[in-house]
PDB file of N, CA, C and O in Angstrom:
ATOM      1  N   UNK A   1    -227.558 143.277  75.784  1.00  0.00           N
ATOM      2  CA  UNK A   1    -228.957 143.225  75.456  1.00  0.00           C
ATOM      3  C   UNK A   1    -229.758 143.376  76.745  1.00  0.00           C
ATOM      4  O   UNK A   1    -229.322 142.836  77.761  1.00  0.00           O
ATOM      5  N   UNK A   2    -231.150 144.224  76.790  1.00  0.00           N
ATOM      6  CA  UNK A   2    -231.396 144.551  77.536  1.00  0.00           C
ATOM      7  C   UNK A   2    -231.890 142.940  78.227  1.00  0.00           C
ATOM      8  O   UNK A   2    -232.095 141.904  77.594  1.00  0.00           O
ATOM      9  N   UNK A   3    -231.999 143.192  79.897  1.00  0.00           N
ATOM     10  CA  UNK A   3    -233.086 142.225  80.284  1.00  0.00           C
ATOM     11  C   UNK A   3    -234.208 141.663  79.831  1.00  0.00           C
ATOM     12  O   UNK A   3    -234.275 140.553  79.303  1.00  0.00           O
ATOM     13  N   UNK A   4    -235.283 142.558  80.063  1.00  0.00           N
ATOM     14  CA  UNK A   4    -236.894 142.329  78.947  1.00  0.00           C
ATOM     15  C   UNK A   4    -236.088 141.332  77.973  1.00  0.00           C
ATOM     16  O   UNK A   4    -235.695 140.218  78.321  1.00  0.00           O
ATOM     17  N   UNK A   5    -235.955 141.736  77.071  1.00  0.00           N
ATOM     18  CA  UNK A   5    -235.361 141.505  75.431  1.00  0.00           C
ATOM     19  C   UNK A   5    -234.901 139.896  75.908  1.00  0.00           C
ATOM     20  O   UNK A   5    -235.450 138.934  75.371  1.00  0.00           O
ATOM     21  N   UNK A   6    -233.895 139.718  76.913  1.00  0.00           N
ATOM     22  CA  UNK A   6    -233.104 138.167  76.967  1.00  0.00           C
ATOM     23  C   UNK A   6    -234.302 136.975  77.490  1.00  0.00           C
ATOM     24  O   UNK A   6    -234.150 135.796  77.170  1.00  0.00           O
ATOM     25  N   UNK A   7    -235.487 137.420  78.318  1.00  0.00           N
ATOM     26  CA  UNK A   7    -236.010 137.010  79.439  1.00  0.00           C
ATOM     27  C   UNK A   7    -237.386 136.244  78.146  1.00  0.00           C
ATOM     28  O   UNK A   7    -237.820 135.095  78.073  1.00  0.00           O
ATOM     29  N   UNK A   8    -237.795 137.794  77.105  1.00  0.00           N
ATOM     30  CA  UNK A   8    -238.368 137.054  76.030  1.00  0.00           C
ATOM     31  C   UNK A   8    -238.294 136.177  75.323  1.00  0.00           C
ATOM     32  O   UNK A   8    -239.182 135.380  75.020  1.00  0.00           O
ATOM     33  N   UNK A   9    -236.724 136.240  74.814  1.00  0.00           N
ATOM     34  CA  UNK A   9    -236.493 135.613  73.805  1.00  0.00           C
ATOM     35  C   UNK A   9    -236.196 134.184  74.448  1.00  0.00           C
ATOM     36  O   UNK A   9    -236.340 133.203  73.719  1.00  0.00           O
ATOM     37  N   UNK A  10    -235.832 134.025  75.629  1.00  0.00           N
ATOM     38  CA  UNK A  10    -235.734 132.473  75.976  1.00  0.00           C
ATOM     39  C   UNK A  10    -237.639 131.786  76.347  1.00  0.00           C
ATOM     40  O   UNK A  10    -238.033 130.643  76.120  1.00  0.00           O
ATOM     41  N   UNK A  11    -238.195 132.573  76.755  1.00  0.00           N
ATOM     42  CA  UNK A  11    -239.303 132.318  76.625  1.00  0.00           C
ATOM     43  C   UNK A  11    -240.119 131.819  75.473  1.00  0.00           C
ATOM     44  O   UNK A  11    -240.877 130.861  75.624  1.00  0.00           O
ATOM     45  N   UNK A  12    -239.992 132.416  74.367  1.00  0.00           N
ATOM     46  CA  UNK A  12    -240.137 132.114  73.231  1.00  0.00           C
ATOM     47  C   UNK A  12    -239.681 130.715  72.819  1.00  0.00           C
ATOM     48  O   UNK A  12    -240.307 129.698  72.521  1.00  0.00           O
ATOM     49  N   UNK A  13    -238.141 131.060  72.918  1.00  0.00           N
ATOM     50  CA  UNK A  13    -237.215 129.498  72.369  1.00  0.00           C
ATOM     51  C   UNK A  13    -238.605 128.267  73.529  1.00  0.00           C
ATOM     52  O   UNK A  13    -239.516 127.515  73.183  1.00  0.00           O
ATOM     53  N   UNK A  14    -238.199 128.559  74.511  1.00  0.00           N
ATOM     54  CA  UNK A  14    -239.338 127.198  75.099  1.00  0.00           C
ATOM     55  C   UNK A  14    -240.062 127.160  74.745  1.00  0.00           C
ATOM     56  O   UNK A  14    -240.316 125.956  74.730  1.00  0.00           O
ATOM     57  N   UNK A  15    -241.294 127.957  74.064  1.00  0.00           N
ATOM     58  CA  UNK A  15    -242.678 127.923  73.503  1.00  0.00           C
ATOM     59  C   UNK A  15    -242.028 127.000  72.131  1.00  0.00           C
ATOM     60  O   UNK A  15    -242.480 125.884  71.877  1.00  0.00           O
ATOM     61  N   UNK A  16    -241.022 127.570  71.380  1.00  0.00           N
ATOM     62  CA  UNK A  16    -241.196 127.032  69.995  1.00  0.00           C
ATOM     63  C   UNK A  16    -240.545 125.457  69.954  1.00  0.00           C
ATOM     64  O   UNK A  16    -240.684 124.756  68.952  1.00  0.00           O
ATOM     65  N   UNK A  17    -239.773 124.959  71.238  1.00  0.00           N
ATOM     66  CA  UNK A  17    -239.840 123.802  71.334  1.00  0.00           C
ATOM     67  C   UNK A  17    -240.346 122.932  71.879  1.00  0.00           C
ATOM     68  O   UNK A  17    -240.055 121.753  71.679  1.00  0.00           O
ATOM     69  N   UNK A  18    -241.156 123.308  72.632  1.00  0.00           N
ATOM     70  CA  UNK A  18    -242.167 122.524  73.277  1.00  0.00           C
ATOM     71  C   UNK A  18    -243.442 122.272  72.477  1.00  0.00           C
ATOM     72  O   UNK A  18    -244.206 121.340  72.730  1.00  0.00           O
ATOM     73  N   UNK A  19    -243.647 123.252  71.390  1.00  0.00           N
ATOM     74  CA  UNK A  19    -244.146 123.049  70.037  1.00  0.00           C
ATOM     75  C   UNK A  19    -243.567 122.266  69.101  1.00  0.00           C
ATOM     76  O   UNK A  19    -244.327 121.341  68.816  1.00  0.00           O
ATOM     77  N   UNK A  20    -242.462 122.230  68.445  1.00  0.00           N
ATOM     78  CA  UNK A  20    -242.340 121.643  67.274  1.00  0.00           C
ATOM     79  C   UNK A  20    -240.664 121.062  67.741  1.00  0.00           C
ATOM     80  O   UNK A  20    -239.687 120.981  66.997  1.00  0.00           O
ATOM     81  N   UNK A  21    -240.749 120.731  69.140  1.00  0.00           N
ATOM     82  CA  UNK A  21    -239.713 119.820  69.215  1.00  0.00           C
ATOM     83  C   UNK A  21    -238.036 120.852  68.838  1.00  0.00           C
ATOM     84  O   UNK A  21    -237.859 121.890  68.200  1.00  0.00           O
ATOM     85  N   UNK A  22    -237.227 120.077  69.475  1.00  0.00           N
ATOM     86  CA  UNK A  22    -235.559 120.875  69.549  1.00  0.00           C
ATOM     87  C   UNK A  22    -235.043 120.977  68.266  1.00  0.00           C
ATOM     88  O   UNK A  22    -234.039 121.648  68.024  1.00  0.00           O
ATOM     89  N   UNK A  23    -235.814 120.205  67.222  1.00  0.00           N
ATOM     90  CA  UNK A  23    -234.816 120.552  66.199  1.00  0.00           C
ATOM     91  C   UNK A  23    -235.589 121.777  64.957  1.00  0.00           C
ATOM     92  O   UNK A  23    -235.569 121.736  63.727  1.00  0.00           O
ATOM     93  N   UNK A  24    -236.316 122.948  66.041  1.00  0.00           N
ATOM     94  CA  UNK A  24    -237.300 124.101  65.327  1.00  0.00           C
ATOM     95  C   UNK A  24    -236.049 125.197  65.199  1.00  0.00           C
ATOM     96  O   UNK A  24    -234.967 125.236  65.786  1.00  0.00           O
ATOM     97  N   UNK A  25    -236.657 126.101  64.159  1.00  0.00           N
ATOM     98  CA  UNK A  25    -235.755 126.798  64.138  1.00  0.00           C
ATOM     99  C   UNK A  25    -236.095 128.166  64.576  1.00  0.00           C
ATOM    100  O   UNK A  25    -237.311 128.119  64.760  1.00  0.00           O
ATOM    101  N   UNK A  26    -235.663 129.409  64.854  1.00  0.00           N
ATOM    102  CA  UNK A  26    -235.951 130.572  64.912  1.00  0.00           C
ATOM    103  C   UNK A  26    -235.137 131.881  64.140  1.00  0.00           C
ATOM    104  O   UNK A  26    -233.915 131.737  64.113  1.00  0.00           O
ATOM    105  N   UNK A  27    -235.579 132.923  63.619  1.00  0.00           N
ATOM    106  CA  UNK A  27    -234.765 134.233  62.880  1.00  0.00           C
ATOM    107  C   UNK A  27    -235.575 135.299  64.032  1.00  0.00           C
ATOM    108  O   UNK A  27    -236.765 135.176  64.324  1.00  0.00           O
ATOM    109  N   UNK A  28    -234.771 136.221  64.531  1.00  0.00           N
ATOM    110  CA  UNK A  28    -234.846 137.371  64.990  1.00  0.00           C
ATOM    111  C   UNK A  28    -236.195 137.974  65.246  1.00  0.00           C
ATOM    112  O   UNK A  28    -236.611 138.420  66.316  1.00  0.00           O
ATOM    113  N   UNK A  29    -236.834 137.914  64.050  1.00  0.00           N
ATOM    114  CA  UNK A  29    -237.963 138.127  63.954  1.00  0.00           C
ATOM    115  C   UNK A  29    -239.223 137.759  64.844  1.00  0.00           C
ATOM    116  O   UNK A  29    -240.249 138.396  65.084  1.00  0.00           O
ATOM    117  N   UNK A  30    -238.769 136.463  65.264  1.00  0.00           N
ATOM    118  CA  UNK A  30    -239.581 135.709  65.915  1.00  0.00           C
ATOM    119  C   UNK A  30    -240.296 136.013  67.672  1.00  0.00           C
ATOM    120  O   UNK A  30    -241.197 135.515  68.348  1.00  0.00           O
ATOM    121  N   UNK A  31    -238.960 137.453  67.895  1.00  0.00           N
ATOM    122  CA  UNK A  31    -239.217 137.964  68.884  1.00  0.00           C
ATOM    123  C   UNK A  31    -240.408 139.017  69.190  1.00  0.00           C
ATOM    124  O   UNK A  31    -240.831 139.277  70.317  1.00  0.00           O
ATOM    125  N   UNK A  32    -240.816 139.509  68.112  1.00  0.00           N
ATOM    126  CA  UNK A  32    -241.410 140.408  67.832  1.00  0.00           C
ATOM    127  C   UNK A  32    -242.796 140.578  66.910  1.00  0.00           C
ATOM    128  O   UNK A  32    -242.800 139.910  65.876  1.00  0.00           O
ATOM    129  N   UNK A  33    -243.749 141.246  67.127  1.00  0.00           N
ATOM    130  CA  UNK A  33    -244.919 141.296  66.081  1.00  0.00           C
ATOM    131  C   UNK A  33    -245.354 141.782  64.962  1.00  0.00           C
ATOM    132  O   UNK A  33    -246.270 142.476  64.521  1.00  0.00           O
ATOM    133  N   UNK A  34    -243.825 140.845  64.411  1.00  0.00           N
ATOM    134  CA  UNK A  34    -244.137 141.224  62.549  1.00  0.00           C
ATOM    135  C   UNK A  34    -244.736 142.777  62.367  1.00  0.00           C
ATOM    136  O   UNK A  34    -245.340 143.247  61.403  1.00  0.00           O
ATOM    137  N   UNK A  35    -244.393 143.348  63.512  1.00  0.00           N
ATOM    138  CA  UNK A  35    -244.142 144.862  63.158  1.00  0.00           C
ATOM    139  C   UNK A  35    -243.379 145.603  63.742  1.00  0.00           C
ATOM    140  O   UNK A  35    -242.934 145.384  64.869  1.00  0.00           O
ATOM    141  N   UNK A  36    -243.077 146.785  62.898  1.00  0.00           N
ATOM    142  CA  UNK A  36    -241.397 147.606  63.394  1.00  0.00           C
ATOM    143  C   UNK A  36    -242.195 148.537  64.334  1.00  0.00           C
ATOM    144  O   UNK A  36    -241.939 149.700  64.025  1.00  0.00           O
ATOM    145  N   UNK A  37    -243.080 148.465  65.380  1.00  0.00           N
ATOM    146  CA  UNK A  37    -243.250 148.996  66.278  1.00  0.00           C
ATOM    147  C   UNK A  37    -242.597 149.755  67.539  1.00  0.00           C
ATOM    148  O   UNK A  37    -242.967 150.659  68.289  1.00  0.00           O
ATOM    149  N   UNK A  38    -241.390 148.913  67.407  1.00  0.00           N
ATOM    150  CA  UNK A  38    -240.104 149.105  68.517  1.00  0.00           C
ATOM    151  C   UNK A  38    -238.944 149.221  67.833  1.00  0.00           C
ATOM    152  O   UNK A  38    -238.111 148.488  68.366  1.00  0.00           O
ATOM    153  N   UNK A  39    -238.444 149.865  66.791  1.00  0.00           N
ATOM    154  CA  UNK A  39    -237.333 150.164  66.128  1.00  0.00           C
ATOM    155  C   UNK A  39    -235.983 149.909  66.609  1.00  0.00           C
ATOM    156  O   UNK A  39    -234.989 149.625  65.940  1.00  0.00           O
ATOM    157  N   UNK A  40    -236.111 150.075  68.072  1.00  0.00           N
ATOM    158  CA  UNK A  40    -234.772 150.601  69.103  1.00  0.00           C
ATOM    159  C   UNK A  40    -234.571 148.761  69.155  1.00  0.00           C
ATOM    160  O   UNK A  40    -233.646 148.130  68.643  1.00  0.00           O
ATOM    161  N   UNK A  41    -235.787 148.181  69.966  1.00  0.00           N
ATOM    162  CA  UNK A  41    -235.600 147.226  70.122  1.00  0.00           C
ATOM    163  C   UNK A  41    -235.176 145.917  68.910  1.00  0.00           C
ATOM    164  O   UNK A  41    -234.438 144.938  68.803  1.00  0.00           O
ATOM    165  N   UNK A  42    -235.938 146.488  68.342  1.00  0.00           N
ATOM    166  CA  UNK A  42    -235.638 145.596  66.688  1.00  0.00           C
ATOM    167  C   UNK A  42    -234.394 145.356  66.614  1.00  0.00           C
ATOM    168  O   UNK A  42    -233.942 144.218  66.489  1.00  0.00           O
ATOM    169  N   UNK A  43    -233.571 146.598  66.696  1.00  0.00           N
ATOM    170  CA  UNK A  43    -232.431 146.386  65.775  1.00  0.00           C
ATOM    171  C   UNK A  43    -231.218 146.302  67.161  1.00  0.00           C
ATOM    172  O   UNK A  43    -230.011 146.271  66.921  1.00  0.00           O
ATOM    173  N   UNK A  44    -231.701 146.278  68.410  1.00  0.00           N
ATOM    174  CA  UNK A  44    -230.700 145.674  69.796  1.00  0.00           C
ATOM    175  C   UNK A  44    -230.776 144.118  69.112  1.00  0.00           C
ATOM    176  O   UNK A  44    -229.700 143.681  68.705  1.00  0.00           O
ATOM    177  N   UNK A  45    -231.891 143.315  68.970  1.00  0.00           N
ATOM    178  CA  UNK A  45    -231.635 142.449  68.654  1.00  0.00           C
ATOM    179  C   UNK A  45    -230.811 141.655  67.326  1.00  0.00           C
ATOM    180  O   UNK A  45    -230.111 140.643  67.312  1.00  0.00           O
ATOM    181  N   UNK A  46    -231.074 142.242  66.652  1.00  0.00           N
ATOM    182  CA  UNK A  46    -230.578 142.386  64.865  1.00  0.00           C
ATOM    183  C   UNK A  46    -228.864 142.186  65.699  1.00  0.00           C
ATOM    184  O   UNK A  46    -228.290 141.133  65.977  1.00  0.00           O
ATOM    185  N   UNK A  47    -228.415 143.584  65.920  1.00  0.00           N
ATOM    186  CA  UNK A  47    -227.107 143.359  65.840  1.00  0.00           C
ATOM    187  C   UNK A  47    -226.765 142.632  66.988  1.00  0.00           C
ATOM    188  O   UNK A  47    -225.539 142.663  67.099  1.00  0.00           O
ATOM    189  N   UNK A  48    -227.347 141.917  67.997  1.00  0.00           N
ATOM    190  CA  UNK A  48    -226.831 140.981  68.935  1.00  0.00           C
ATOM    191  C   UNK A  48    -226.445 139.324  68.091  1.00  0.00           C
ATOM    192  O   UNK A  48    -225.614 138.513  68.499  1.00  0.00           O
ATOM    193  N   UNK A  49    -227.373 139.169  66.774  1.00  0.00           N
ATOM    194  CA  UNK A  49    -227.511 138.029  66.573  1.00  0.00           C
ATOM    195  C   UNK A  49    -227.018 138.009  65.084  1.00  0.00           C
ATOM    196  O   UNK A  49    -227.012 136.912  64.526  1.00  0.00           O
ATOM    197  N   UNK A  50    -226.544 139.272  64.286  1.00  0.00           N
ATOM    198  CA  UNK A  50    -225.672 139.617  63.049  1.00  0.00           C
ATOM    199  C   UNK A  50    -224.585 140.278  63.586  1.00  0.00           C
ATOM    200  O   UNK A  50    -223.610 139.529  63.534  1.00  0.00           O
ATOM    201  N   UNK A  51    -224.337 141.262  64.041  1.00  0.00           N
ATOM    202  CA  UNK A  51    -223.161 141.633  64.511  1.00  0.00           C
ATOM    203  C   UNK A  51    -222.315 140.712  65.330  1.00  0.00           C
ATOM    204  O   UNK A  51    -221.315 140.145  64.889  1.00  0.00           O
ATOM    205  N   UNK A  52    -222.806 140.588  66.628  1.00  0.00           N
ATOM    206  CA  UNK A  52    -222.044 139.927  67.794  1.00  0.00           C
ATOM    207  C   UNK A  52    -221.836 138.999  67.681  1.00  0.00           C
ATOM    208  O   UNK A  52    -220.765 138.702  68.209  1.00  0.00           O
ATOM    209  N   UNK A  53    -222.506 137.931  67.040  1.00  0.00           N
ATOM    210  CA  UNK A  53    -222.907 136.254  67.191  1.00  0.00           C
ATOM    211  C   UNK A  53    -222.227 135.960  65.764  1.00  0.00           C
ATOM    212  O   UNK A  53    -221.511 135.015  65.436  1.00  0.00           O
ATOM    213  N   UNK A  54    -222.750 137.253  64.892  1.00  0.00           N
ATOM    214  CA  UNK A  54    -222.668 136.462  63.171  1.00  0.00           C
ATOM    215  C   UNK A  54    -223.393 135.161  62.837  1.00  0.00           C
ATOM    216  O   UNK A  54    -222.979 134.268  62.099  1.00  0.00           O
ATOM    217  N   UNK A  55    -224.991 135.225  63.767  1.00  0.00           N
ATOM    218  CA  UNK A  55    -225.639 134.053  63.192  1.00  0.00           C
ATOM    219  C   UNK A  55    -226.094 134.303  61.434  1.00  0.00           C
ATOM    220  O   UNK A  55    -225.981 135.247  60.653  1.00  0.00           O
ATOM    221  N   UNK A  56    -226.612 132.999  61.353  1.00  0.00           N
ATOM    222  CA  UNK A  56    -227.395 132.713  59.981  1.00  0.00           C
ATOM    223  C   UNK A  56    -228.721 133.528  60.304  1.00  0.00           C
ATOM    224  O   UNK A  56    -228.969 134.279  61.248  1.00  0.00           O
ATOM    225  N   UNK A  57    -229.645 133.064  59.004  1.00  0.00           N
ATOM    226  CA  UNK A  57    -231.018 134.451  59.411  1.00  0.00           C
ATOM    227  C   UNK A  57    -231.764 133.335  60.822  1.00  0.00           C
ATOM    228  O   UNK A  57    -232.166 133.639  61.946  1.00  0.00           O
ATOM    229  N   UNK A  58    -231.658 131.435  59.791  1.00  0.00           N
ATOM    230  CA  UNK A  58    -232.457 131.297  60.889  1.00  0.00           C
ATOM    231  C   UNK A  58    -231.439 130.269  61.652  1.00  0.00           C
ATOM    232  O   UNK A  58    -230.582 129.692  60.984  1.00  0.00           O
ATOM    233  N   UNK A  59    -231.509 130.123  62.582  1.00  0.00           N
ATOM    234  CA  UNK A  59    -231.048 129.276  63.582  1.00  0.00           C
ATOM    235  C   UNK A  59    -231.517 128.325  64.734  1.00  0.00           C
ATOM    236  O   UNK A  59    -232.586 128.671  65.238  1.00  0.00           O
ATOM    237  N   UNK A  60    -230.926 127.168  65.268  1.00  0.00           N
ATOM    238  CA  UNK A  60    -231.922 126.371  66.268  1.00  0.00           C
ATOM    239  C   UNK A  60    -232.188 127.445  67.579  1.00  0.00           C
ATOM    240  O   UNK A  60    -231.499 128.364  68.022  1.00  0.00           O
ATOM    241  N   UNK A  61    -233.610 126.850  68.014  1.00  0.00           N
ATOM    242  CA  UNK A  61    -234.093 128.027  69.254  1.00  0.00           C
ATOM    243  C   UNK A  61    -233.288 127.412  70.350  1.00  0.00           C
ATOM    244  O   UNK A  61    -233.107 128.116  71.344  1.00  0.00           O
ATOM    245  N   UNK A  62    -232.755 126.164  70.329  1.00  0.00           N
ATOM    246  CA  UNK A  62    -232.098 125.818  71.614  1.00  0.00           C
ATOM    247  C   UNK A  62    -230.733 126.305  71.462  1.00  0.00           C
ATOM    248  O   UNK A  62    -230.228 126.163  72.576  1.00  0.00           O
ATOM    249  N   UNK A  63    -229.827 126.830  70.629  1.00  0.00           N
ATOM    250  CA  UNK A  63    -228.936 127.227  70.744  1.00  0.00           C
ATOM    251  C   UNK A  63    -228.863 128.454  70.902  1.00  0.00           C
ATOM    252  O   UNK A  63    -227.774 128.846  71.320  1.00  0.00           O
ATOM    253  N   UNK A  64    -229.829 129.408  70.670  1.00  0.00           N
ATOM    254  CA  UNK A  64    -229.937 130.668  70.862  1.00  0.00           C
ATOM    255  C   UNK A  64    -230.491 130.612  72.451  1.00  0.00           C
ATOM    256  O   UNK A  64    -230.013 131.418  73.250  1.00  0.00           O
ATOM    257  N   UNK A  65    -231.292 129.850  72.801  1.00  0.00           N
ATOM    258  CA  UNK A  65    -231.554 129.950  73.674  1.00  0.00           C
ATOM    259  C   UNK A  65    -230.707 130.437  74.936  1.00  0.00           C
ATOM    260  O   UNK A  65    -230.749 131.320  75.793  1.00  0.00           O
ATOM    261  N   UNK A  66    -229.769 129.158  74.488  1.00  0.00           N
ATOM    262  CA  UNK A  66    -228.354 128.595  75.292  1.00  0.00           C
ATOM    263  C   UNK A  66    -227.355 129.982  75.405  1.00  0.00           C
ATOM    264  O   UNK A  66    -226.847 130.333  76.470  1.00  0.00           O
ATOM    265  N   UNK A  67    -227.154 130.764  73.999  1.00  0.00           N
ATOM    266  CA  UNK A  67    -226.186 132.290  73.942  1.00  0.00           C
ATOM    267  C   UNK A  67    -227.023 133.130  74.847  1.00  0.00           C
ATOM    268  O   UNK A  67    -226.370 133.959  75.480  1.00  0.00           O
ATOM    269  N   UNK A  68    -228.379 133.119  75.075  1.00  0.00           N
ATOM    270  CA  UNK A  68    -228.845 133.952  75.713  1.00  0.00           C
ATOM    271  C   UNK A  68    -228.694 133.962  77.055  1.00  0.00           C
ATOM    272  O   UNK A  68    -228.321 134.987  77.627  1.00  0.00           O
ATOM    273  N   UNK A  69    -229.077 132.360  77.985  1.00  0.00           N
ATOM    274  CA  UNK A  69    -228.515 132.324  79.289  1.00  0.00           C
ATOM    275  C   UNK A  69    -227.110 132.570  79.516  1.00  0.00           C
ATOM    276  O   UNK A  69    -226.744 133.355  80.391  1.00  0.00           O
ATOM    277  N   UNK A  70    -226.290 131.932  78.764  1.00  0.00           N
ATOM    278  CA  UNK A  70    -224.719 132.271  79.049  1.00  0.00           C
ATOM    279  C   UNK A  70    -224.247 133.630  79.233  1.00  0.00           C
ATOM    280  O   UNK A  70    -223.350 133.922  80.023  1.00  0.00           O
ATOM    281  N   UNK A  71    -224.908 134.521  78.436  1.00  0.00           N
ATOM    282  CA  UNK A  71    -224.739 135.758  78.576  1.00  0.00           C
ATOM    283  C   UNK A  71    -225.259 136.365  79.829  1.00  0.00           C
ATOM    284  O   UNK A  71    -224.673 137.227  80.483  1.00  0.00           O
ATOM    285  N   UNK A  72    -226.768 135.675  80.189  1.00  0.00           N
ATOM    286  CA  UNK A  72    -226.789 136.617  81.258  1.00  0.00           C
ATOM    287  C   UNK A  72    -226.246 135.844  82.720  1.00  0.00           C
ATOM    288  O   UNK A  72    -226.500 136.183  83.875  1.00  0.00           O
ATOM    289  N   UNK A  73    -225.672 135.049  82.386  1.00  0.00           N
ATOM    290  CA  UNK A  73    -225.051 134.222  84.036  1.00  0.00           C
ATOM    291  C   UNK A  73    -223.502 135.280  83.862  1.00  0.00           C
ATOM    292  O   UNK A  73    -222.904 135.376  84.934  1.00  0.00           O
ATOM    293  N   UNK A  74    -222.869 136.001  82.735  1.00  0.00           N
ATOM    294  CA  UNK A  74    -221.800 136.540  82.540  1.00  0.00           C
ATOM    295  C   UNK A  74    -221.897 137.852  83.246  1.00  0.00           C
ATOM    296  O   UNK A  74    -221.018 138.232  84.019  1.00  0.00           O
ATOM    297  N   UNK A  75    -223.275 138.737  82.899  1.00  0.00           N
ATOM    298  CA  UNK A  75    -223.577 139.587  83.814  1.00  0.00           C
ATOM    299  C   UNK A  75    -224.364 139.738  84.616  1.00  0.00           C
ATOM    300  O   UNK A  75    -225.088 140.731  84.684  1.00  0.00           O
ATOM    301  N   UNK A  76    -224.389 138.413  85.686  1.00  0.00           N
ATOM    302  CA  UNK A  76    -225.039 138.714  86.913  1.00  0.00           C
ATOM    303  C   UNK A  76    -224.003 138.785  88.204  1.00  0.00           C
ATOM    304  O   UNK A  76    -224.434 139.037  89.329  1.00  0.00           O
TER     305      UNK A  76
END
């Protein structure tokens, strides 16, 4: 997954728990503005988190969070 894409989505996860606390949840979607504006990007994420992961639709933001750093400490 690209950079941009990992750097957001943990950004996000902190926004949505520092909002509504660790036990919030997040779906894919959440990365993005409820529009298919970025197709390419849409669906990098889709299959990072259905394909690769085989998450549920929605899942905790701190655990996604967590697949997201691990991954990128793997390729740095």
């Amino acid at each position: 997954m690209r950079k941009s894409l990992q750097q957001k989505i943990i950004q996000i996860c902190n926004d949505k728990v520092l909002a509504k606390g660790e036990g919030v949840g997040v779906s894919f979607y959440a990365f993005f503005a409820n529009k298919n504006n970025n197709p390419e990007l849409l669906m990098e994420a889709v299959t990072w988190w259905i394909m690769t992961h085989k998450l549920d639709h929605f899942e905790k933001a701190v655990k996604i969070k967590k697949l997201v750093q691990s991954e990128m400490k793997e390729h740095a």
